[in-house]
C-alpha positions, 0 to 999 in steps of 0.5 A: 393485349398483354405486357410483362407486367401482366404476364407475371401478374396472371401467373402469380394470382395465387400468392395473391389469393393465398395473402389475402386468404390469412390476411382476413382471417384475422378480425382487425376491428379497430372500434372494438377494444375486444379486437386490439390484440387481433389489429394487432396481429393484422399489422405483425401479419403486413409486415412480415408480408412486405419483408417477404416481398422485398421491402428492405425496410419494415417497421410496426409504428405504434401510436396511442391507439391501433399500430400503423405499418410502415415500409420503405423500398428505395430506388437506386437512382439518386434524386429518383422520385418517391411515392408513399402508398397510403391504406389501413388495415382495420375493418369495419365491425360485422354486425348484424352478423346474421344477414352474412351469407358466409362468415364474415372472417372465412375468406369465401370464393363465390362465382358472380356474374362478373367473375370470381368473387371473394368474401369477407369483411375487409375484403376490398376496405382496405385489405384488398386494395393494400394487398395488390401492391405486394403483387404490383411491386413484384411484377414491376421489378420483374418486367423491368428487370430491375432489383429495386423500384424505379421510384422510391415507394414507402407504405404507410398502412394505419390501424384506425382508419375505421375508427375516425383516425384519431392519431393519424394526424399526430403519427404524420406530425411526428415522423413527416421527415421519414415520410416526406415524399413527392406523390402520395398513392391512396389505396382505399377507393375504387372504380365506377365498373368492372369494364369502366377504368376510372380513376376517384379525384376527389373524397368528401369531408366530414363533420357530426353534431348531435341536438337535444331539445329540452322541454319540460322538466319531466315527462308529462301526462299527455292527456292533462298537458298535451297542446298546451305546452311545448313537445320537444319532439314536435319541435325537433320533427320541426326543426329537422324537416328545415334542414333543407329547403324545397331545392334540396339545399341546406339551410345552415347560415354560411354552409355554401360560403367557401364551397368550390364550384364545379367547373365545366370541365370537371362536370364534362369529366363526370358526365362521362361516366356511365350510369344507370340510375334505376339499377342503382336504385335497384341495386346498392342504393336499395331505394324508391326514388332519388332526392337532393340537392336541385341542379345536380346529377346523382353523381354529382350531389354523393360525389361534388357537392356537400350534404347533411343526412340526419342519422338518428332521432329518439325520445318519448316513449318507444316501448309495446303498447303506448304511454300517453306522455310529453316527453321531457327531451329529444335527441338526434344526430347529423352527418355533413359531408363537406367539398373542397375548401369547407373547413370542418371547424366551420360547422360548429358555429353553422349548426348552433346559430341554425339551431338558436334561429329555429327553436320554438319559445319554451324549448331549450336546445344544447348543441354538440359539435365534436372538434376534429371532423375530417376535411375535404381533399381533391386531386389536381388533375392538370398534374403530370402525376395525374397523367402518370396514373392516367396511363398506368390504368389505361394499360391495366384495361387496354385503352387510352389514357383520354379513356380512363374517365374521372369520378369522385368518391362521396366517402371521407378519410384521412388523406387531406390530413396526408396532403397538408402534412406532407404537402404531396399531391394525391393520387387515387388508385383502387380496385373497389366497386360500388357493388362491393357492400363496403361497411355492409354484410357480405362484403366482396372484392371482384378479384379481376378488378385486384389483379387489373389493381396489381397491374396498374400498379406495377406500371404506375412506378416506371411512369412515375419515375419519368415526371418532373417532380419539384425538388424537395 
């Protein structure tokens, strides 16, 4: 099948290619300080990318940290209504830089069994996925005949998304009035397959603590003292292998309380999607077996459901040979992936009364958890948005939209920072793949998933333009 959207789309992959070949090249690594200069000359580079585009407004928005990149493209209509497409344009940093098979900051073109491939890092996180909608916008105006877009689209692309978000929140505090929209367009997921359209409903939260268990006042001679007194890393062993219980779930007092339930239909929803678990096993999960939570799909336990993953545990001696010791102290961190309606803020006082129930007499346990954390988000999927985004993915892959099947994305992010300040509902729309080594060595995009990208993108502005927003 074909439409003028896609027409112009296929005509023009090469200014899509060519964008994302500069774009890249430029190692905007928001966690490393060394990198400032070059996060900022990846926001200097969108922004003269969107003024070539047609973006009559573009502004480089600085904040504390990394520079966001804001745009803005108004409709003619009056009263039409506005979409902010929101993305980053920091990446990940490269290490461990021997295991690239390309260097990461080459832009690569490698022929896959899926198609063209094109490596690097920020390849698809987030580059790609912001970089088809310089292409989608275009095709828009050029299948509709129109000099400005249907709806209003604003872009909203920061600078730290990889380092946490730190000023995010404060940035969309202080200019809400500029932002203020009907629809908020998250360009920093993906699908489920190539040939599997799929729209993301959903992103976890996230909150961190870190444990040091205390034990005697100094490494002590294993030999003259081991059995008689506290080893603080027995008792951190402990007290990690109690995070969970035989069913998989955690034991943190109160951490299911303000869980919301799958409902029917959404587990229904996520049941369609296809997949196959020993090739995920075998393939980007690299692992043996599965595990988690009792009574849930793997599916369902990286995208539904909350979970705690020990990160990192050390103490005592770790050296050549052996040093025969109790260690004076043991340390580890913990990650909590949090669902919809959990309150980061909740874990602190969650992990200290866990903690204060399971040490050991002679031990003494000092608990951090950081304020902040990133909170849950989930779309509605009963809104005429969603309906309108439905139909923009099923033209891109030529199927209904009853098709495009529901997945959730078991990833964390700013965008429940974008629906409470700007009080929009979220839609996702991304080209990326679970096979695309996000955060990983050799990151790739499949470039016929931005291009499908691109086209539902320039058909998500027209249908947009046709839902009944509420007046602002």
């Amino acid at each position: 099948m074909s439409s003028p959207e896609r027409d112009f789309v296929t005509a023009h992959t090469d200014d899509l290619h060519a964008d994302l070949d500069a774009w890249l090249r430029i190692p905007s690594i928001s966690a490393d300080p060394a990198h400032a200069p070059d996060v900022a000359a990846s926001a200097e580079w969108l922004a003269a990318a969107l003024r070539r585009t047609g973006f009559p407004t573009v502004e480089i928005w600085p904040t504390p940290g990394a520079p966001a990149v804001y745009a803005e493209w108004p409709a003619e209509e009056p009263g039409a209504p506005v979409a902010l497409v929101y993305g980053h344009h920091d990446v990940q940093p490269v290490d461990p830089l021997e295991l690239w098979e390309h260097p990461p900051f080459e832009p690569t073109r490698v022929e896959g069994p899926d198609g063209p491939e094109l490596h690097a890092r920020g390849a698809i996180d987030d580059k790609g996925n912001v970089a088809f909608h310089l292409l989608g916008i275009r095709a828009h105006l050029a299948a509709t005949g129109r000099t400005s877009p249907a709806v209003t689209v604003k872009l909203l692309v920061e600078g730290e998304e990889e380092s946490g978000s730190p000023h995010f929140a404060a940035l969309l505090q202080a200019r809400a009035e500029r932002l203020r929209c009907d629809v908020v367009v998250v360009s920093d997921t993906g699908m489920a397959a190539p040939d599997v359209p799929s729209v993301v409903t959903a992103m976890r939260g996230l909150a961190d603590a870190e444990i040091t268990l205390r034990g005697p006042a100094v490494d002590l001679h294993s030999g003259s003292f081991g059995g008689a007194v506290p080893n603080p890393l027995h008792a951190m062993a402990t007290l990690l292998a109690g995070l969970h219980d035989a069913e998989g779930r955690v034991t943190l007092p109160g951490f299911y309380d303000r869980v919301r339930p799958l409902s029917d239909r959404e587990r229904e929803l996520m049941g369609r999607v296809p997949f196959d678990e020993a090739a995920w096993l075998a393939g980007p999960a690299a692992s043996r077996a599965t595990a988690g939570e009792a009574g849930f799909s793997t599916l369902e336990r990286v995208g539904a459901r909350p979970t705690a993953e020990v990160n990192g545990m050390w103490g005592g001696y770790t050296g050549p040979g052996h040093k025969t010791i109790v260690p004076a102290e043991a340390h580890a961190k913990i990650t909590f992936r949090l669902v919809a309606d959990q309150v980061p803020a909740d874990l602190g006082d969650q992990v200290r009364a866990w903690v204060a129930a399971n040490t050991p007499d002679g031990i003494e346990a000092d608990v951090h958890v950081p304020a902040g954390g990133v909170a849950p988000c989930a779309s509605d999927i009963d809104h005429p948005a969603m309906t309108a985004l439905l139909s923009s993915v099923a033209q891109a892959f030529d199927t209904d939209a009853d098709q495009v099947l529901i997945t959730r994305e078991g990833g964390s992010g700013p965008e429940a920072d974008l629906a409470g300040v700007l009080g929009a509902p979220l839609l996702f729309l991304g080209a990326g793949l679970p096979t695309d080594r996000i955060h990983s060595p050799n990151e790739r995009v499949l470039l016929p998933m931005l291009y499908r990208g691109a086209e539902a993108a320039a058909h998500l502005w027209r249908e947009l333009a046709r839902v009944p927003f509420a007046a602002r």
